[in-house]
C-alpha positions as CSV (number, residue, x, y, z in Angstrom):
1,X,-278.9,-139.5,36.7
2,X,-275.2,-140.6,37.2
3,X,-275.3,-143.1,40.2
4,X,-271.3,-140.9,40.9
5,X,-271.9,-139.0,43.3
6,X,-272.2,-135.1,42.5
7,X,-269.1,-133.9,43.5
8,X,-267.2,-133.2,40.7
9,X,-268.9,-131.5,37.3
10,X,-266.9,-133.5,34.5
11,X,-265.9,-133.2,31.0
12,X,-268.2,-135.1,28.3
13,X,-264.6,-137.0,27.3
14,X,-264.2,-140.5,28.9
15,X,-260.5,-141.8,27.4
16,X,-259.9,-145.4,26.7
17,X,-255.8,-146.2,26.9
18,X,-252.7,-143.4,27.1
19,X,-249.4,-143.7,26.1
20,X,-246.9,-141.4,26.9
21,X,-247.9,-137.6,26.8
22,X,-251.1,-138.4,25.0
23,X,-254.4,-139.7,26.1
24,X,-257.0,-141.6,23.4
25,X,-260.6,-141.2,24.3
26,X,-263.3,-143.5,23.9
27,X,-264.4,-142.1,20.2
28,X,-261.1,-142.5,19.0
29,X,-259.5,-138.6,19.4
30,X,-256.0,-138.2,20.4
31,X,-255.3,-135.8,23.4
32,X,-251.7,-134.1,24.7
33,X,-252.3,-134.3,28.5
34,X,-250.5,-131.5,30.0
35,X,-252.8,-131.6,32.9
36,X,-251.3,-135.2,33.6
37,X,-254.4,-136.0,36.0
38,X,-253.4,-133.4,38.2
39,X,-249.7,-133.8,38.6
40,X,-249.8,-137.3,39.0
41,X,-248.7,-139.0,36.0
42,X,-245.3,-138.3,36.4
43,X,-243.7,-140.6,34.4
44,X,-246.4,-140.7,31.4
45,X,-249.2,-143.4,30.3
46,X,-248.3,-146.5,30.0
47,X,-244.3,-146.5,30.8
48,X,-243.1,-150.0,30.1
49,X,-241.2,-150.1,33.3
50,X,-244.6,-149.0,35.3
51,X,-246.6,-151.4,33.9
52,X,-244.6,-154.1,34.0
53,X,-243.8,-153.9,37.9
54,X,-247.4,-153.3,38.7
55,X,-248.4,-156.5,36.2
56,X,-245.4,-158.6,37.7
57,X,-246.7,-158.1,41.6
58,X,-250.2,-158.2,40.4
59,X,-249.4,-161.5,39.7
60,X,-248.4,-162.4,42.8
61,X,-249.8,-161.1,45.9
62,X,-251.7,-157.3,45.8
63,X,-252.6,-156.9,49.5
64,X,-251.7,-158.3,53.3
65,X,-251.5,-155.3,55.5
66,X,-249.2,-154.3,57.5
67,X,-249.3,-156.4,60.3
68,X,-246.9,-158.6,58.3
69,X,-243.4,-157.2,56.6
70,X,-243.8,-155.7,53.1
71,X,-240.0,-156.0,51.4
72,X,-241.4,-153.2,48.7
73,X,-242.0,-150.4,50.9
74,X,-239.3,-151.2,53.1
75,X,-237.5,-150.7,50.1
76,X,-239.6,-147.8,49.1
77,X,-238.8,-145.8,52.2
78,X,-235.2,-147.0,52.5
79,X,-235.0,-144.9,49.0
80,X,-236.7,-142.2,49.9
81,X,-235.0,-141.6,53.0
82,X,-231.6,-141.7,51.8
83,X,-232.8,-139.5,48.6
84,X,-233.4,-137.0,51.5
85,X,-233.5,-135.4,55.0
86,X,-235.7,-138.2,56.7
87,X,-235.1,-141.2,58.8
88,X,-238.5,-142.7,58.2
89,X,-241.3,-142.8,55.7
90,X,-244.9,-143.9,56.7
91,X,-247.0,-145.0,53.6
92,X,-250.8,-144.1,52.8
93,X,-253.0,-143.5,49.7
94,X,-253.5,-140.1,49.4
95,X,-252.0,-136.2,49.8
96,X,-254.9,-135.6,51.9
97,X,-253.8,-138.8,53.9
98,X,-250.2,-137.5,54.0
99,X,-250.7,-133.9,55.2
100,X,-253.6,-135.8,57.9
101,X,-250.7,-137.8,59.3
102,X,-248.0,-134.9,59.4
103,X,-250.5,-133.0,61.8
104,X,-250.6,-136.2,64.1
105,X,-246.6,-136.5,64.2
106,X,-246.3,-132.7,64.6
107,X,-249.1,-132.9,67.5
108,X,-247.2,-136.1,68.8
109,X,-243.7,-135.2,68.4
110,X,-244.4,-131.9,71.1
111,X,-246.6,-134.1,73.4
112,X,-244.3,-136.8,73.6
113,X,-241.2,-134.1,74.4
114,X,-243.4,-132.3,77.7
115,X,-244.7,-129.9,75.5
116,X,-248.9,-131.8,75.0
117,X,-250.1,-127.6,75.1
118,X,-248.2,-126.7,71.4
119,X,-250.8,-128.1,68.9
120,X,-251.7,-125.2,66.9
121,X,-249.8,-124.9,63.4
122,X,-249.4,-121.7,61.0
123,X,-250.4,-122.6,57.4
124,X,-250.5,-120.0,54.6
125,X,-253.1,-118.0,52.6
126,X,-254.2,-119.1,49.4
127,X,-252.8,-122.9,50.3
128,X,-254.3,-126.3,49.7
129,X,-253.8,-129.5,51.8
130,X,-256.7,-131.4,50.7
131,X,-260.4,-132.0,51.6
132,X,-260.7,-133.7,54.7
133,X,-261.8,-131.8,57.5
134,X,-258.2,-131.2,59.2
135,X,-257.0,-130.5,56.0
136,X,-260.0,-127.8,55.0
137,X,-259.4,-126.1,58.3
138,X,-255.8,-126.1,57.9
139,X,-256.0,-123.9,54.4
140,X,-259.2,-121.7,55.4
141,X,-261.0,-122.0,51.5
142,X,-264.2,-120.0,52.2
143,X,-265.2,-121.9,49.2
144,X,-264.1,-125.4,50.1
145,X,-265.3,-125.1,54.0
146,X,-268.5,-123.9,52.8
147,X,-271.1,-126.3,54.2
148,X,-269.0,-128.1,56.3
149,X,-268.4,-126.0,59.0
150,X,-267.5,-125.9,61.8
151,X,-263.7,-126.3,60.6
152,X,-261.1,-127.8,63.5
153,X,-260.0,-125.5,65.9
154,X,-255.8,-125.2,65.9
155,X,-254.9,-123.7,62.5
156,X,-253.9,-120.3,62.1
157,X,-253.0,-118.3,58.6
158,X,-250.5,-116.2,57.4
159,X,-249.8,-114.3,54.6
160,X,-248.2,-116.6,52.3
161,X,-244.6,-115.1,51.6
162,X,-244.6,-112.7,54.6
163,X,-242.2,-114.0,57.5
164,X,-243.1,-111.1,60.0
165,X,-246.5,-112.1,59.9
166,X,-245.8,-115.9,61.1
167,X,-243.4,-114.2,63.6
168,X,-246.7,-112.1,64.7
169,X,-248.4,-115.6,65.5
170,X,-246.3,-117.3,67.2
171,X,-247.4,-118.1,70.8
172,X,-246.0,-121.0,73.0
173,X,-249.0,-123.2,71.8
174,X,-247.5,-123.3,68.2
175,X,-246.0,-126.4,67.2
176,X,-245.4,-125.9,63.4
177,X,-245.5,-124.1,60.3
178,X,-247.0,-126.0,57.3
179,X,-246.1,-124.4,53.9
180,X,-246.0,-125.3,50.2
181,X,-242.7,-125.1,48.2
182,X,-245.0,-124.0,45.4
183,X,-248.7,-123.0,45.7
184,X,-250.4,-125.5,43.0
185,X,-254.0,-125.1,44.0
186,X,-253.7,-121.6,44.8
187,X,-252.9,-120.3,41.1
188,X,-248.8,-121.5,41.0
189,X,-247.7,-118.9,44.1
190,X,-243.8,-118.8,44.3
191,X,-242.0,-117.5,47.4
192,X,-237.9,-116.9,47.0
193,X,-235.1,-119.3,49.1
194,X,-235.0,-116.3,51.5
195,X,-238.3,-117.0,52.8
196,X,-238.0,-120.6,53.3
197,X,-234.4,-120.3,55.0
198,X,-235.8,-117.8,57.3
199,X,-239.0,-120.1,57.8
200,X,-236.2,-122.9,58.9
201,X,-234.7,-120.4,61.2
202,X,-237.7,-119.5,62.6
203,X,-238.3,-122.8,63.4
204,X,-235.0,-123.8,65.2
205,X,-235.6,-120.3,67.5
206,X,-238.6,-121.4,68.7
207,X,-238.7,-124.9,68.9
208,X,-241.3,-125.4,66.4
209,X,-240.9,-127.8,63.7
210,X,-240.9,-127.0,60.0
211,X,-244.5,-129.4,58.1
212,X,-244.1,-128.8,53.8
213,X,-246.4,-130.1,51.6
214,X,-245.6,-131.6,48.5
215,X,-247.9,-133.2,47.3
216,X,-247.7,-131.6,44.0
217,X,-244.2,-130.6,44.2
218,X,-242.5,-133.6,45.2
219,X,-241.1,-136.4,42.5
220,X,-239.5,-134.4,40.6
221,X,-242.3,-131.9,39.6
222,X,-239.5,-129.0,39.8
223,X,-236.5,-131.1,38.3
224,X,-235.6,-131.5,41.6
225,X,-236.9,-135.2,43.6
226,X,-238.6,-132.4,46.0
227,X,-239.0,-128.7,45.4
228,X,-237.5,-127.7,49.2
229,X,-234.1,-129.1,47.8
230,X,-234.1,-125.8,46.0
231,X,-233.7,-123.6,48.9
232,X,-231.0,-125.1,50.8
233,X,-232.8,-126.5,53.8
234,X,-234.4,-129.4,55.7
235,X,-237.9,-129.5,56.8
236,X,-238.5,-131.8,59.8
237,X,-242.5,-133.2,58.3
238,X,-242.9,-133.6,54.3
239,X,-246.4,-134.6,52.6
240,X,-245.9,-136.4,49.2
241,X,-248.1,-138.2,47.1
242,X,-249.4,-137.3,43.5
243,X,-246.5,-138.2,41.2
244,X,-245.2,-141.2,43.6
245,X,-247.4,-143.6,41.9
246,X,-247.3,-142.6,38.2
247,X,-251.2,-142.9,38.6
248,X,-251.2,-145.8,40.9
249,X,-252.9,-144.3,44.3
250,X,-250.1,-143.7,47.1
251,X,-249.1,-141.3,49.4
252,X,-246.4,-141.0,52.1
253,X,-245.3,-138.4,55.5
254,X,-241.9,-138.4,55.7
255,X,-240.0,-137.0,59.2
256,X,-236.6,-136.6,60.3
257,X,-235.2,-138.7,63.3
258,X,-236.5,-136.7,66.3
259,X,-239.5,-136.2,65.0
260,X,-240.2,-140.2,64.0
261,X,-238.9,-141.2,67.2
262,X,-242.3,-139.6,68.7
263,X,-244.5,-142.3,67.0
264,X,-245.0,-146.1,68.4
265,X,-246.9,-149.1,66.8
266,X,-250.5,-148.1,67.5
267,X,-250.4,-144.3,66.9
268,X,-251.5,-144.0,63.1
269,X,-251.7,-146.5,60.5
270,X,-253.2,-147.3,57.5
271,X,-255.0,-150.7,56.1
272,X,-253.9,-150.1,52.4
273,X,-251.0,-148.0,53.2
274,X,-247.5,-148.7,50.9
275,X,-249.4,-152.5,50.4
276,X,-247.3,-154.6,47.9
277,X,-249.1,-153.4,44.4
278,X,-248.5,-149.7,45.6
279,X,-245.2,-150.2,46.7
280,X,-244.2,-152.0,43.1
281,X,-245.8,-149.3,41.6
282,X,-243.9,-146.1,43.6
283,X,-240.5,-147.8,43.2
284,X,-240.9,-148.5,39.4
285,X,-241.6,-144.4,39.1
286,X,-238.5,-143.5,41.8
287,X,-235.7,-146.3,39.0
288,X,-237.3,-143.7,36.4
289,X,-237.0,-140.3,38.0
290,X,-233.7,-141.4,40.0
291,X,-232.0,-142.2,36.4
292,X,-229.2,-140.0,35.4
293,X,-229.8,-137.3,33.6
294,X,-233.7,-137.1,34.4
295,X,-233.9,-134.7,36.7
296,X,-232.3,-132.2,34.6
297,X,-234.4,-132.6,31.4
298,X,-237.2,-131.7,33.9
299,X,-235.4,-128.4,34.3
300,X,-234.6,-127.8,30.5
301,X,-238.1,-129.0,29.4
302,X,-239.9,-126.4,32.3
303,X,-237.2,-123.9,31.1
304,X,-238.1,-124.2,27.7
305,X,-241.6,-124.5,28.3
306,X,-242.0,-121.4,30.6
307,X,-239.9,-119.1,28.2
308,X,-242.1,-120.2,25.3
309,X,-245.1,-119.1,27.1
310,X,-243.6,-116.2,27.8
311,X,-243.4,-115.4,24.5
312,X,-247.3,-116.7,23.7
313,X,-248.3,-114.2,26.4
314,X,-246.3,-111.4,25.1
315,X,-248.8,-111.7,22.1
316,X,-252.1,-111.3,24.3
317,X,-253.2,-108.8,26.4
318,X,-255.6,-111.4,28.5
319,X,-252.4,-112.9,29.4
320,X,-250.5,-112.4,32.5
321,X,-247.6,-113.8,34.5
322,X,-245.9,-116.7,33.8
323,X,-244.8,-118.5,37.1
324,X,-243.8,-121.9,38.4
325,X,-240.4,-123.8,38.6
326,X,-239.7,-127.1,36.7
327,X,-242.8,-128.5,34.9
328,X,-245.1,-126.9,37.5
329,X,-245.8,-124.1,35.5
330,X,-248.8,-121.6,36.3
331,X,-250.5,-118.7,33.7
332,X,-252.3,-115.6,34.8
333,X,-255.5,-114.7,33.2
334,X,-256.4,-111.2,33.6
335,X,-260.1,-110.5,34.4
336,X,-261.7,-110.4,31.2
337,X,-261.2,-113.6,30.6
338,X,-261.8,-116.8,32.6
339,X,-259.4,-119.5,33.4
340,X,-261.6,-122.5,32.3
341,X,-262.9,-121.0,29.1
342,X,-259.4,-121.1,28.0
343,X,-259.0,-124.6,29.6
344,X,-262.3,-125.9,27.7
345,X,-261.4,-124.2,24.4
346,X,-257.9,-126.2,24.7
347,X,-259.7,-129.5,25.0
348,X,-261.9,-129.3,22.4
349,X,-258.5,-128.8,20.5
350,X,-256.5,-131.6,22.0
351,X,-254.9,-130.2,24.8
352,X,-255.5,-130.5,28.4
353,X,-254.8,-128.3,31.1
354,X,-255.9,-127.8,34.2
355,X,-257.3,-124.7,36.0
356,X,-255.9,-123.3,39.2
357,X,-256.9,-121.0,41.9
358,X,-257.0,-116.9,41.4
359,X,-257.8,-117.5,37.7
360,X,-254.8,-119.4,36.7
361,X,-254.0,-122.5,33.9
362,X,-252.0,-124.6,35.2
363,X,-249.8,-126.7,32.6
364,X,-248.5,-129.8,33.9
365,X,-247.2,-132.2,31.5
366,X,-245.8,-135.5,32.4
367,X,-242.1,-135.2,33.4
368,X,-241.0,-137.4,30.5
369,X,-242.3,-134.9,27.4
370,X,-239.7,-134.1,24.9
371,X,-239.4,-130.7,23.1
372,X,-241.5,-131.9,20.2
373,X,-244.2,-132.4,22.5
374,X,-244.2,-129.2,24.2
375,X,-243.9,-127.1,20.6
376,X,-247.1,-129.5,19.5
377,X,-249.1,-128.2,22.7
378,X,-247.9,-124.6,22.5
379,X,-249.2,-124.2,18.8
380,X,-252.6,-125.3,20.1
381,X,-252.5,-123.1,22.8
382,X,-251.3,-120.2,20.6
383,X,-254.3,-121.3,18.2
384,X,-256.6,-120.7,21.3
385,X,-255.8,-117.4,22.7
386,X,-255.9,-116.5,19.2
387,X,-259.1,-117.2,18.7
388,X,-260.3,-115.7,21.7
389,X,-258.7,-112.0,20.3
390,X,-261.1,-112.6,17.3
C-alpha cells in the first residue's frame, strides 16, 4: 500500500522530464499534454526563461517570509495591478488559498464600512472554488461535501447564468457575488457579457461587491491576461492561481482600492505566500504571457483548436457541444459514453486530457502550442472516438 494518502486514484504513468507540449514518462513514452496539469502549465515544460529564473533565485535565497520586504513580489503585484483593475495583490500558494482569502476581504471590507451583518455571498450552481471547507460550502458539490459536513453557514446558490435568480436572493446580509468567468470544473459552462455586466450592475445597486474566480481562467487561459477583460467590466475581488506559476505553486486575491483599504497588517497572511522562489517563478511566466503578440496566438490557437473539434464531433454521434473561450476548451459527451473512458483511451495513445464535470473532456494545452501540435493531438483524438464507433 502507497504510504500517499488515498485521495486521488491515479494513472499507472509516472513521467520523468517535459519539454514544451510533451511530457516523457518514466519508460521512455512520449506524451502531448493537453491537460497541462490542470491548467497550470501555462507556459509549457521546461521554458528556458522559467527555469532559468527559478534556478537563478534558487541559488540565492528561496524563503524569509514576509516579515521582511520581498523586491519579487512587490514587483509581482506592481505588474499585476497595473495589468488590471486592482490596487493591491496579496500572495498565497494555492486557488483554494486565493478564493479563502477573497471571502475574508469581502467579509472585511463590509465590517470595516458599518455594515459587520452583510457576510453572506451568492455563488453559482455547478461552480468550483476548491476543497477547503469555506470553499466546499461555497460551491454546494453533494459529491465533494459528502463526508464532511456540516458545510459553513453564509453561502447561498444561484442558477449559474440566471440574473433574476441572484436578484431573488438578495437580502441586506449579502455582501457579494462570487462567480466564474468560465465554469472549468463544472464541464466548461459559458455565460454571455450580458450576464456579467448586469452582475456588475447588480452589484453597484446594492452595495455589494463583485468576488470572480479565476483560478483557471486567469493568465491568459482565454487569450486574454484574465477572462472578465472579455466582458467589459471590473470586479472588485479576483482569485488567481493555476497558470501564475507555470507549475511552480502560487496563488494570489487581488482587490480594488476600496476594498484593499479594509485589510491591516494582522488580518490574513501567509508563511509561504509570494516567498522569493515563487515570486521569480510568477514573474518569469507574466515577461512570457505579457510579450507581444502572445496573447493573440492564444486566441487563434483556441480558435483553431475549438473549430477543429467541431468538425471531429460532427463525425460522432457520442459527441456533443463544443464550448470554452481561448485554450479553455470543454467537449460534451452524450450519455452513452463516459467522459474518462475517452480520457483513458487518449492516454494510452499519447494524449492527455482531463475530465470535467457533467461528463465533459476538457482540453487544455499549454498556451505556447503551435498548430502542428494541436493537428498531432486532434488525429489521436479522431483515432479514439473512432474506435469507440467500432
Amino acid at each position: 500500500m502507497s504510504a500517499v494518502m488515498p485521495t486521488y486514484a491515479p494513472s499507472e504513468i509516472s513521467f520523468e522530464s517535459g519539454e514544451g507540449v510533451y511530457l516523457f514518462s518514466d519508460n521512455g513514452k512520449k506524451y502531448l499534454d493537453f491537460g497541462s496539469g490542470i491548467a497550470v502549465t501555462s507556459v509549457g515544460h521546461s521554458h528556458p526563461k522559467l527555469i532559468k529564473a527559478i534556478t537563478d533565485q534558487a541559488s540565492k535565497v528561496l524563503h524569509y517570509s514576509n516579515l521582511y520586504k520581498i523586491p519579487g513580489q512587490e514587483h509581482l503585484a506592481q505588474r499585476l495591478v497595473d495589468q488590471s483593475f486592482a490596487s493591491t495583490l496579496f500572495s498565497c500558494n494555492s486557488g483554494a488559498e486565493a478564493v479563502e482569502c477573497g471571502i475574508k476581504v469581502v467579509r472585511k471590507y463590509h465590517s470595516e464600512n458599518g455594515s459587520p451583518k452583510k457576510y453572506k455571498i451568492i455563488s453559482c450552481t455547478e461552480s468550483f472554488h476548491g476543497r477547503t471547507i469555506a470553499t466546499l460550502s461555497a460551491a454546494q458539490n453533494g459529491k465533494h461535501m459528502n463526508g464532511f459536513l456540516p458545510m459553513l453557514e453564509g453561502f447561498e446558490q444561484a442558477a449559474f447564468g440566471d440574473v433574476d435568480n441572484i436578484k431573488k436572493l438578495i437580502t441586506n446580509e449579502t455582501a457579494a457575488i462570487l462567480v466564474e468567468p468560465i465554469q472549468g470544473e463544472g464541464g466548461i459552462n459559458t455565460a454571455d457579457a450580458k450576464y456579467f455586466r448586469e452582475l456588475r450592475n447588480i452589484a453597484d445597486e446594492y452595495g455589494i461587491l463583485l468576488f470572480m474566480d479565476e483560478v483557471q481562467t486567469g493568465i491568459g487561459r482565454t487569450g486574454k491576461l484574465f477572462a472578465h477583460q472579455w466582458f467589459d467590466i471590473k470586479p472588485d475581488v479576483v482569485a488567481i492561481a493555476k497558470g501564475l506559476g507555470g507549475g511552480f505553486p502560487i496563488g494570489g486575491c487581488l482587490a480594488n482600492k476600496r476594498v484593499s483599504a479594509a485589510m491591516s497588517p494582522g488580518t490574513h497572511g501567509s508563511t509561504y505566500g509570494g516567498n522569493p522562489l515563487a515570486s521569480a517563478a510568477a514573474n518569469a511566466v507574466l515577461d512570457i504571457v505579457l510579450e507581444d503578440g502572445f496573447m493573440d496566438h492564444v486566441q487563434t490557437m483556441g480558435s483553431y483548436l475549438q473549430s477543429q473539434l467541431n468538425l471531429i464531433g460532427g463525425k460522432y454521434d457520442f459527441l456533443g457541444k463544443v464550448k470554452g473561450r481561448g485554450l479553455l476548451i470543454g467537449i460534451n459527451c452524450e450519455p452513452e459514453i463516459i467522459n474518462t473512458d475517452i480520457v483513458r483511451l487518449a492516454e494510452n495513445n499519447g494524449l492527455l486530457l482531463v475530465p470535467a464535470g457533467n461528463n465533459v473532456i476538457r482540453v487544455i494545452p499549454p498556451l505556447i502550442v503551435s498548430q502542428k501540435e494541436i493537428d498531432e493531438a486532434l488525429s489521436i483524438f479522431d483515432h479514439v472516438c473512432d474506435s469507440l464507433r467500432n
